[in-house]
Every structure is written in structure tokens, then in C-alpha cells.
C-alpha positions in Angstrom: 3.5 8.8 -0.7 0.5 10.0 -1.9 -3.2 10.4 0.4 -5.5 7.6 -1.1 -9.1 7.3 -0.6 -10.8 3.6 -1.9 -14.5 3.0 -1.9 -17.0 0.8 -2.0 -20.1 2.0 -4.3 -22.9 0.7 -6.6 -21.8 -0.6 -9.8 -24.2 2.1 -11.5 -22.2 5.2 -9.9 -19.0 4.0 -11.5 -17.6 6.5 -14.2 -18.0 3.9 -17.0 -18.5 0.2 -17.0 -15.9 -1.0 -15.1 -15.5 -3.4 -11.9 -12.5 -1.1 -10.7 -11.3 2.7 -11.6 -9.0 4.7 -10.2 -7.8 8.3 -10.8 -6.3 10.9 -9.5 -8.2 14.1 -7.8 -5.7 16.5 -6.4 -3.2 15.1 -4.3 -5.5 12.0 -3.6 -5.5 9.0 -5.2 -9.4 7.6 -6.1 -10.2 4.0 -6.3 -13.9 2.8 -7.0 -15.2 -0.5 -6.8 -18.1 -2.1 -7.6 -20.6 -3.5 -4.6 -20.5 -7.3 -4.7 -22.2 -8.1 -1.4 -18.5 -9.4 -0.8 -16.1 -7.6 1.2 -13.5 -9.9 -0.2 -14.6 -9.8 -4.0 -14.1 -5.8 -3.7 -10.9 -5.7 -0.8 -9.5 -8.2 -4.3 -10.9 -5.2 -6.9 -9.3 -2.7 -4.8 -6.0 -4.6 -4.2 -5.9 -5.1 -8.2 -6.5 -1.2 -9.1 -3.9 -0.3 -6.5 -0.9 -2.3 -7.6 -1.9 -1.9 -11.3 -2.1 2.2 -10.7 1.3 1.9 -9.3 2.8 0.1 -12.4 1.5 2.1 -14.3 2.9 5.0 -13.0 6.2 3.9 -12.7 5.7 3.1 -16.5 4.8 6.2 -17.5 1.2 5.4 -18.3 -1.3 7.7 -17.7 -4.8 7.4 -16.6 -5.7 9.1 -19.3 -4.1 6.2 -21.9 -6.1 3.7 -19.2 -9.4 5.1 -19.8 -9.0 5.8 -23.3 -8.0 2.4 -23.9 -10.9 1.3 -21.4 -13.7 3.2 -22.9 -13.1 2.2 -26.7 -13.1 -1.2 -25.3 -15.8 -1.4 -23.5 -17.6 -4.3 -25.3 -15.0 -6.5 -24.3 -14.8 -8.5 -20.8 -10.8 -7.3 -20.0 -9.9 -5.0 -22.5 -6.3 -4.6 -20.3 -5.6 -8.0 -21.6 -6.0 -7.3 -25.2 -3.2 -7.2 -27.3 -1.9 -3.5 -28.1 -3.2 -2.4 -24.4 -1.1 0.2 -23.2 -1.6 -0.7 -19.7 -1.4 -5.1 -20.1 1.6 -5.8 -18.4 0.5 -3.4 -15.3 -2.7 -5.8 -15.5 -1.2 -8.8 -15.7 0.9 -8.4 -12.8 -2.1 -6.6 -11.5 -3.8 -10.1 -11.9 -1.5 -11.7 -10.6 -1.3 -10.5 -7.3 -4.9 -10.5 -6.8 -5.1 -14.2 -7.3 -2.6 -15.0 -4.6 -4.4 -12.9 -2.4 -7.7 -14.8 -3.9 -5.9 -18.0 -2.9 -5.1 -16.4 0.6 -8.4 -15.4 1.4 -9.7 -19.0 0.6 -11.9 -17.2 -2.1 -12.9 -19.3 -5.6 -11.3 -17.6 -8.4 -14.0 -19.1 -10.5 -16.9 -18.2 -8.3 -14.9 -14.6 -8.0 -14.8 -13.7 -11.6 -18.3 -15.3 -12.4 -19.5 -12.5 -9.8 -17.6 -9.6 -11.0 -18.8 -10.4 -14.9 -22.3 -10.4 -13.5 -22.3 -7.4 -11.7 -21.1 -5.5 -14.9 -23.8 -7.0 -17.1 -26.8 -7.2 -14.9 -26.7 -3.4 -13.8 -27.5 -0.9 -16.0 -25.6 2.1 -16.3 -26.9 5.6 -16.9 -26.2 7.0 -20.2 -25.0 10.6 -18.2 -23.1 10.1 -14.9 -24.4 12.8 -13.4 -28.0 11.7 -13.6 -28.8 11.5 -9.8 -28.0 15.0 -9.5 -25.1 14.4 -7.0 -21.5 13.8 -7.3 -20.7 10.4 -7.9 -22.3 7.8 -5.0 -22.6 11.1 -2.5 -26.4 9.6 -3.0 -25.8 5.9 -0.9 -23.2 7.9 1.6 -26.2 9.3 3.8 -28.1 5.7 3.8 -27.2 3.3 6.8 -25.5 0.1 5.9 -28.3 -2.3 5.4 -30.1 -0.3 3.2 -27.3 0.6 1.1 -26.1 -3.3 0.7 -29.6 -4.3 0.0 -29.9 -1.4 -2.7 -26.2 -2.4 -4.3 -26.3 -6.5 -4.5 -25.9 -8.0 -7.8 -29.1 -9.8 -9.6 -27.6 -13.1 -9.4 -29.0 -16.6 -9.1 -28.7 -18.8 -5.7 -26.2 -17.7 -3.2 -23.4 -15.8 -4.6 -22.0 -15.2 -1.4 -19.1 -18.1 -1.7 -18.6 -20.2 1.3 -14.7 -20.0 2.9 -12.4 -23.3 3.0 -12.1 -24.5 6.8 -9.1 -23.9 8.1 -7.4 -26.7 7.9 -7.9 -27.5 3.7 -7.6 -23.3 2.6 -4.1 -23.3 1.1 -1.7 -20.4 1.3 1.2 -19.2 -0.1 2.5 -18.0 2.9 1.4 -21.9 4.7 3.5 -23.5 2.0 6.7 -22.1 2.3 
């Protein structure tokens, strides 16, 4: 097994513009998601670039194919679902698995995604990663949690925080066996 470390960070500190990104740094494995002002939304992005990672490992695709593909595809909303992606079936499956965890969670899948495509367009990236002068989100570690989550949250319209099924009408996977 490997050491992995996953964390939460503003969408502008990611490497390129991308919800999710993972690498590899040593012996640890790096995962980087996107602030959503959702701890589900992001536990879903982190659950996707973990089992997605692991296929594509065991496929013999490197992070290096992933973010070649990723960054001459950038203009496109999932360039691991394109046709000729090196990486689609770990996506798919990827995919997959996050929407039965979605469904788990009681999160809307439509709400979900409309979130995640907002947060990509409405922040602006920095042309040069290394513009704040600091190693990637080392910047928002120091800050206390409200400030950081105020700082981080998505320009969206209304409340895009999405409100959980009751109890008794959430379906499950695991409740419909």
C-alpha cells in the first residue's frame, strides 16, 4: 500500500483546470480537489480520483499520459470521456462509483455536476502556478477554517449548498438489497 495524502484546496491552486488531480510525490500519493463549500461534492471528487488512479495503474497508464491528455483538452468539460482518452475506461468506472456513492449520500447528481462545472468556470486560474510565491495552497493552510471556506466558495447563484433527502425517501444501494 502506498501513504496517501488528499486535500481540500481552492480551485485557483490546482495545477491546471481541473476539479480533481492526483499525482505521485515520493512514496505519497497526492490528491487535490477543488473547494465546493460541500464536504460531500469534494469527499465524491476525491473518491473519483482515488479509484480512477488505481485503474489506471493497474492499466499501465501513467500520470503522465493523464495529464497530457488533460492539459491538451482542456477546453473541453471531461476530456477522460472523449473518445481516444487513454485513461476513459478508468473514468468511466471512476464515474461510476462516484454516483453510487452520490446516490448514497442522498446528494443530486444534477445539482452535483452543475456545481463542479461552475466552480471550474467561475474561478480564474493564474497563468503561472507558482504566482503566490508558495508551494501549492501552503498559502490557505495557516488561515482558520472560516476564513479559508469564505475565501474558497464558488460564485454561484442562490444556495448551492443542496439540501439532503430525509431519511426515510434517500435511496441506497445498500437499503435495496
Amino acid at each position: 500500500m502506498y501513504k496517501a495524502e488528499i486535500d481540500t484546496i481552492p480551485h485557483r491552486d490546482q495545477r491546471y483546470d481541473t476539479i480533481g488531480d492526483w499525482w505521485k510525490s515520493g512514496a505519497w500519493l497526492k490528491v487535490r480537489v477543488s473547494s465546493m463549500g460541500n464536504p460531500d461534492y469534494e469527499y465524491l471528487v476525491a473518491l473519483h480520483e482515488l479509484h480512477e488512479r488505481q485503474l489506471c495503474m493497474k492499466m499501465g497508464i501513467t500520470e503522465q499520459m493523464v495529464d497530457a491528455w488533460d492539459l491538451a483538452h482542456e477546453d473541453e468539460d471531461e476530456p477522460g470521456e472523449l473518445e481516444g482518452c487513454p485513461y476513459r475506461e478508468p473514468h468511466l468506472r471512476a464515474t461510476a462509483i462516484e454516483r453510487v456513492a452520490a446516490n448514497d449520500l442522498g446528494v443530486d447528481w444534477e445539482h452535483y455536476v452543475k456545481t463542479v462545472r461552475a466552480t471550474v468556470k467561475t474561478t480564474p486560474l493564474p497563468l503561472d502556478p507558482t504566482v503566490h510565491g508558495k508551494e501549492l495552497g501552503v498559502d490557505y493552510k495557516s488561515r482558520n477554517y472560516s476564513e479559508y471556506r469564505s475565501d474558497s466558495k464558488p460564485q454561484l447563484t442562490g444556495n448551492h449548498r443542496t439540501k439532503m433527502k430525509s431519511k426515510e425517501k434517500a435511496r441506497s444501494v445498500l437499503r435495496d438489497r
